[in-house]
C-alpha positions in Angstrom: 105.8 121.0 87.8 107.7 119.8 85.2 106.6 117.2 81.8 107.0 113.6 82.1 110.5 112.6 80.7 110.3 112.1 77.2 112.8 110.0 77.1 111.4 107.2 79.4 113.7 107.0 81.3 114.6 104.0 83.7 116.4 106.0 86.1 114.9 105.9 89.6 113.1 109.1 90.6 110.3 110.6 93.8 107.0 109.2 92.9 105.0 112.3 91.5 102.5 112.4 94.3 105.4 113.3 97.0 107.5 115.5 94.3 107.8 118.9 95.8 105.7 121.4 93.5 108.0 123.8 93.2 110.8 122.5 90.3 113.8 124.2 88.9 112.2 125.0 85.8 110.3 127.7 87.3 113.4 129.9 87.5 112.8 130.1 83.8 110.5 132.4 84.3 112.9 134.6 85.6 114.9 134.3 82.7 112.1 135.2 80.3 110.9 138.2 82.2 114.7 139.0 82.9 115.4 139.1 79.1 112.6 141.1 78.1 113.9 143.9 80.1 117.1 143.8 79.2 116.7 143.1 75.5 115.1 146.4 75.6 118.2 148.0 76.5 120.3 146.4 73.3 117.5 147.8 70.9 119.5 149.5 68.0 116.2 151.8 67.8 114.8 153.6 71.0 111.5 154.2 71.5 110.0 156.8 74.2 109.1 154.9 77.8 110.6 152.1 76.7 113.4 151.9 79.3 111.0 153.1 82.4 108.8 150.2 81.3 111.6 147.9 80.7 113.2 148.7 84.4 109.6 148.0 85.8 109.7 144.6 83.9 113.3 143.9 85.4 112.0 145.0 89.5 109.5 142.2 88.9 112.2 139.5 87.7 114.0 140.5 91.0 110.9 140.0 92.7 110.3 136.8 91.2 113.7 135.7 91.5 113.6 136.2 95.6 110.2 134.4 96.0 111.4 131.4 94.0 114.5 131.0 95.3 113.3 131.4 99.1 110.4 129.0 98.0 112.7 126.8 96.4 115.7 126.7 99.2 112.6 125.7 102.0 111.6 122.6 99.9 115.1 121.0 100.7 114.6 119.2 97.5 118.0 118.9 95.7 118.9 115.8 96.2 115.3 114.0 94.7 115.9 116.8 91.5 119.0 115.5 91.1 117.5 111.7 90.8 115.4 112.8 88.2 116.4 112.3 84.5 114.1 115.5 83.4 114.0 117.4 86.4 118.3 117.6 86.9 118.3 119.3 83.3 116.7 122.3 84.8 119.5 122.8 86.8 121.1 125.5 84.5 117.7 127.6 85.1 118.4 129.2 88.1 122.5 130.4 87.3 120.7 131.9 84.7 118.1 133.5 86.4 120.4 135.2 88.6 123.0 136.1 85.8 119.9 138.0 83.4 118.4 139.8 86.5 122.3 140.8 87.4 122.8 142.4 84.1 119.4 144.2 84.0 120.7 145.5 87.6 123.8 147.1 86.0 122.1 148.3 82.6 118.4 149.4 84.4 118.8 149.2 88.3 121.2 151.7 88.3 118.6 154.3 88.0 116.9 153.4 90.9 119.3 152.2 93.3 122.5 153.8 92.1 125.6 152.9 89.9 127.8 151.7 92.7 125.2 149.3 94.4 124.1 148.0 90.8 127.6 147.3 90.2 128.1 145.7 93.6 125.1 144.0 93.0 125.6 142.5 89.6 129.4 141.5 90.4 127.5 139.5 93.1 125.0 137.6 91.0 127.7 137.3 88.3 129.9 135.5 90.4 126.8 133.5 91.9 125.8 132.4 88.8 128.7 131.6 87.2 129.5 129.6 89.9 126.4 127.4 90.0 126.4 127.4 86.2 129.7 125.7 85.7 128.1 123.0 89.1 125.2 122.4 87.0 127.4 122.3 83.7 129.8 119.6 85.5 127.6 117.7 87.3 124.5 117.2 85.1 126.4 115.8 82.6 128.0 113.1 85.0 124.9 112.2 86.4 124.0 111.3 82.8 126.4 109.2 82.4 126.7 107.7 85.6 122.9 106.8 87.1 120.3 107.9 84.5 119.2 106.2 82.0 117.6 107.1 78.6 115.9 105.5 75.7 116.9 106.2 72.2 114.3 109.2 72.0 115.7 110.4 75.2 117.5 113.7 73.5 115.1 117.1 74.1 115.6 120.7 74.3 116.1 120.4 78.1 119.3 118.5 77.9 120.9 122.1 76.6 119.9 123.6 80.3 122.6 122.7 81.9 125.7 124.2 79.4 124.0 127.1 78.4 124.5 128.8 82.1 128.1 129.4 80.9 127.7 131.1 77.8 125.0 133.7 79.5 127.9 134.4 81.8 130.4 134.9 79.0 127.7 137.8 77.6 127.0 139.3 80.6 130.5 139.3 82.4 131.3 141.1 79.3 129.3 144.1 80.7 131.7 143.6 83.4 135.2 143.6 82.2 135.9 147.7 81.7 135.1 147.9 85.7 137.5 144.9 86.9 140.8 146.7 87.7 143.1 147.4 85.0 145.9 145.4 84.1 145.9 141.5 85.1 142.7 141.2 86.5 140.6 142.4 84.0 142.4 140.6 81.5 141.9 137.3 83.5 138.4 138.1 83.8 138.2 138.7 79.9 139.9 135.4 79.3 137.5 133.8 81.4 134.4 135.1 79.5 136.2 133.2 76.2 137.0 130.3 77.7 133.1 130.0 79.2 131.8 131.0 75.5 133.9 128.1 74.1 132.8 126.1 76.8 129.2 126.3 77.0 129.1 127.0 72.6 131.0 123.6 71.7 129.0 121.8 74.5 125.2 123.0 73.0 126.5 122.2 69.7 127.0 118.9 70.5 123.7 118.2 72.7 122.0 120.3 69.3 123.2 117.0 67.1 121.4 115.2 69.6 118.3 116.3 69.5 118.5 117.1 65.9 118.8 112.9 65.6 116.2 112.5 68.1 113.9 114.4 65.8 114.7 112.5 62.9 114.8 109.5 63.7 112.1 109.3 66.3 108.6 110.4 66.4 108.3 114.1 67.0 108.2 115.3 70.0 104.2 116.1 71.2 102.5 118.2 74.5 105.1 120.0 77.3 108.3 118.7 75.5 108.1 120.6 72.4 108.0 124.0 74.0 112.1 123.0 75.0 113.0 122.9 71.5 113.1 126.8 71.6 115.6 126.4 73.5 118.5 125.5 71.1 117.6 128.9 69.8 118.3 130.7 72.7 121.9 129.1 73.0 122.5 130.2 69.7 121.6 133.8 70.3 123.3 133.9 73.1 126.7 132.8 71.6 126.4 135.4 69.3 125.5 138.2 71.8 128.7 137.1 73.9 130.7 136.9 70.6 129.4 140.9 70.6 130.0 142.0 73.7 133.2 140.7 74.3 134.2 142.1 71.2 133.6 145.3 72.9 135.4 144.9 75.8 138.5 143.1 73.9 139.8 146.8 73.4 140.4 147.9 76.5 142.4 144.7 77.4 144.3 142.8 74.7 146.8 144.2 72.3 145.4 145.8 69.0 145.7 142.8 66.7 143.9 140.6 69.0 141.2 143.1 69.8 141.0 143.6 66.3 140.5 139.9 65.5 137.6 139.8 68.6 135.7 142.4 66.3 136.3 140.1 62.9 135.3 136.7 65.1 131.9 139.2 66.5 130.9 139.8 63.0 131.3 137.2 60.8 131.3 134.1 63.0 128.2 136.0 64.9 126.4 136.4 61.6 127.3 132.7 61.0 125.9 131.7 63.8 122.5 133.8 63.6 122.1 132.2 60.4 122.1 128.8 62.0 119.7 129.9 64.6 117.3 131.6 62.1 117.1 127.8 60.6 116.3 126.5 63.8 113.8 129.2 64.3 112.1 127.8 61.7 111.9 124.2 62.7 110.8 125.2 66.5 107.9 127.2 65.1 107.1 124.5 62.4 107.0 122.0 65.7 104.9 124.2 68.0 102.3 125.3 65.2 102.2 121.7 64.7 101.6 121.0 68.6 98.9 123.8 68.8 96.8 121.9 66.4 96.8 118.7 68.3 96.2 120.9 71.7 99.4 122.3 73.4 98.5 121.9 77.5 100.4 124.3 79.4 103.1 123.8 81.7 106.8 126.0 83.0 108.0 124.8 79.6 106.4 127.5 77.8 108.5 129.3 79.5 111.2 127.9 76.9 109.3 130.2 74.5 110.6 133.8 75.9 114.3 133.8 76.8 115.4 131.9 73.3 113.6 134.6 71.1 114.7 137.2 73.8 118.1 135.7 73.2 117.4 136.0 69.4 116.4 140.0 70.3 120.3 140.4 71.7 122.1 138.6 69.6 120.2 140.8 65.9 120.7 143.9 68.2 125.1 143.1 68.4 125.3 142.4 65.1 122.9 145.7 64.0 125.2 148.2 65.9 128.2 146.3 64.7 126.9 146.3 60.6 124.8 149.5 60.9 122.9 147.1 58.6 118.9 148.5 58.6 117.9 144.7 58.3 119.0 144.1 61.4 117.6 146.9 63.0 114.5 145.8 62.0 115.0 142.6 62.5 115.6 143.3 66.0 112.4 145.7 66.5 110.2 142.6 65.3 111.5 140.1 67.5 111.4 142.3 70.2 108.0 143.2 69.5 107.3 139.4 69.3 109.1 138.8 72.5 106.7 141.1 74.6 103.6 139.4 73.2 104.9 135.7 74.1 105.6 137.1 77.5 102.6 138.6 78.1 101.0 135.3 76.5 102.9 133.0 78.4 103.2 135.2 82.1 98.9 135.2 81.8 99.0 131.9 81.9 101.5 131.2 84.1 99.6 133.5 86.5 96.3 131.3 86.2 98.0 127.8 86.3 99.8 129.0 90.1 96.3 130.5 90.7 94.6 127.3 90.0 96.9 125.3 91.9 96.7 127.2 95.3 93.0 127.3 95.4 91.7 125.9 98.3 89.9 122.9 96.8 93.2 122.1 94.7 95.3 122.2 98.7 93.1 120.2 99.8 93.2 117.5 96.9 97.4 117.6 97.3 97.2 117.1 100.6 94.6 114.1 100.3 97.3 112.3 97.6 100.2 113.1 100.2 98.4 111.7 103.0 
């Protein structure tokens, strides 16, 4: 379930009547409803149930996360994703999906299963992620250059899918670093989380010149594509929530003058950055409000929607507890406040599209076109 490529791409791909239903870019959806819990936690303000709600919102992105990835490991369907031009971008989905529900384990779970099997848990989906999210960082890319093909349009949001996954596990292996043993380890683990910023930071700024061309020099984008532009947002917000948190856990591993230097390269490279991303803020919501007057349809790629302003949420909240700035703080109550509407928005009709799709009538028309 996933847009036509907007690219129109040559590459050969499964005809859509015998494309399994179930796509990578559902795992988005995890993400989105991932982030809204644990953008909750980062909130420079706090705000009473907030944190029982948000550890209700992050059981059902485990939840979510299980039935997908059961679903998604019985289609056997890997090797026909990775044929197509569109679908292989939504590769980096699921890394991610495992690496935001890990996080919201260790900063939420914890109070309902314990500190120890949080921990256990998150070091788990951490590594998992990671993992996967340097495979799909790696080998998307080569396939790209290799076997698909793409028109001069071809650039969209979803090319940034597959090099974002590292950056996420720069911010969230952050979180990680004061509990790897002392000494070597941690340290190796720190240097790690830099070396995955750089890597996923310097590889969305490239694709972000790309699509930036795309849109001005080719027709703008229309329908399920321009939901994906949100998602250079959410790679910018997360390079400056990583920026943040490794900041934080610089201290308790490199010598004073380099930690120092971590908390100068947090703050004004991370309000740098957020300036950039408030700029393309701007030109996504110019596109969509522009889309929702010709008739958006729906599709997973609303999904794009939630985790880049989520990401947004994170990245305001760093630099408001690092400034003590009030325009931050508020910046980040707004988003947030934002956020939840999209996702509630967005996860309604999410609901009613799957609904729609396993009624009876609608099984028995998939079954006719498979036949």
């Amino acid at each position: 379930m996933i847009p036509s490529s907007p690219a129109r791409s040559q590459s050969p791909t499964t005809p859509r009547a015998t494309r399994p239903l179930l796509s990578p870019s559902w795992f988005a959806a995890v993400m989105g409803t991932g982030i809204v819990a644990d953008a909750a936690v980062t909130l420079p303000r706090g705000f009473p149930g907030l944190r029982t709600a948000a550890t209700v919102v992050w059981a059902g992105a485990v939840l979510l996360l299980i039935l997908l990835a059961v679903g998604y490991l019985r289609q056997r369907a890997l090797r026909s994703h990775a044929a197509d031009p569109v679908t292989a971008q939504f590769f980096g989905a699921p890394p991610m999906a495992l690496l935001t529900v890990g996080a919201g384990t260790l900063l939420l779970g914890r109070r309902v299963i314990g500190f120890d099997a949080a921990l256990d848990v998150d070091w788990v989906l951490w590594s998992l992620g990671t993992a996967l999210g340097l495979a799909a960082a790696c080998t998307v890319p080569y396939l790209m250059v290799t076997r698909h093909r793409f028109a001069p349009d071809a650039a969209f949001g979803g090319w940034l899918m597959p090099v974002v996954p590292p950056m996420v596990s720069a911010a969230t292996g952050a979180l990680l670093v004061p509990y790897a043993p002392a000494g070597q380890l941690r340290l190796a683990l720190l240097l790690i989380c830099y070396a995955l910023l750089g890597l996923g930071l310097v590889a969305a700024l490239l694709v972000l010149a790309m699509i930036y061309g795309r849109l001005v020099h080719h027709d703008a984008p229309t329908g399920a594509i321009v939901p994906t532009v949100w998602i250079g947002l959410g790679a910018l917000g997360q390079a400056v929530t990583a920026l943040g948190a490794l900041a934080v856990a610089a201290p308790s591993t490199l010598p004073a003058l380099y930690a120092r230097g971590a908390e100068v390269l947090a703050l004004l490279g991370g309000i740098a950055v957020w300036g950039f991303a408030l700029l393309w803020l701007a030109l996504a919501t110019g596109l969509t409000a522009r889309a929702i007057r010709a008739g958006l349809p729906f599709a997973p790629t609303w999904w794009s929607f939630i985790f880049p302003v989520g990401a947004l949420v994170t990245a305001t909240s760093t630099l408001a507890a690092r400034t003590g700035s009030v325009m931050f703080v508020w910046a980040a109550v707004v988003f947030y406040v934002l956020l939840v509407l999209a996702w509630i928005v967005v996860a309604g009709r999410s609901l009613r599209h799957v609904a729609t799709l396993t009624a009876p009538s609608r099984r028995r028309e998939l079954s006719n076109s498979l036949s």
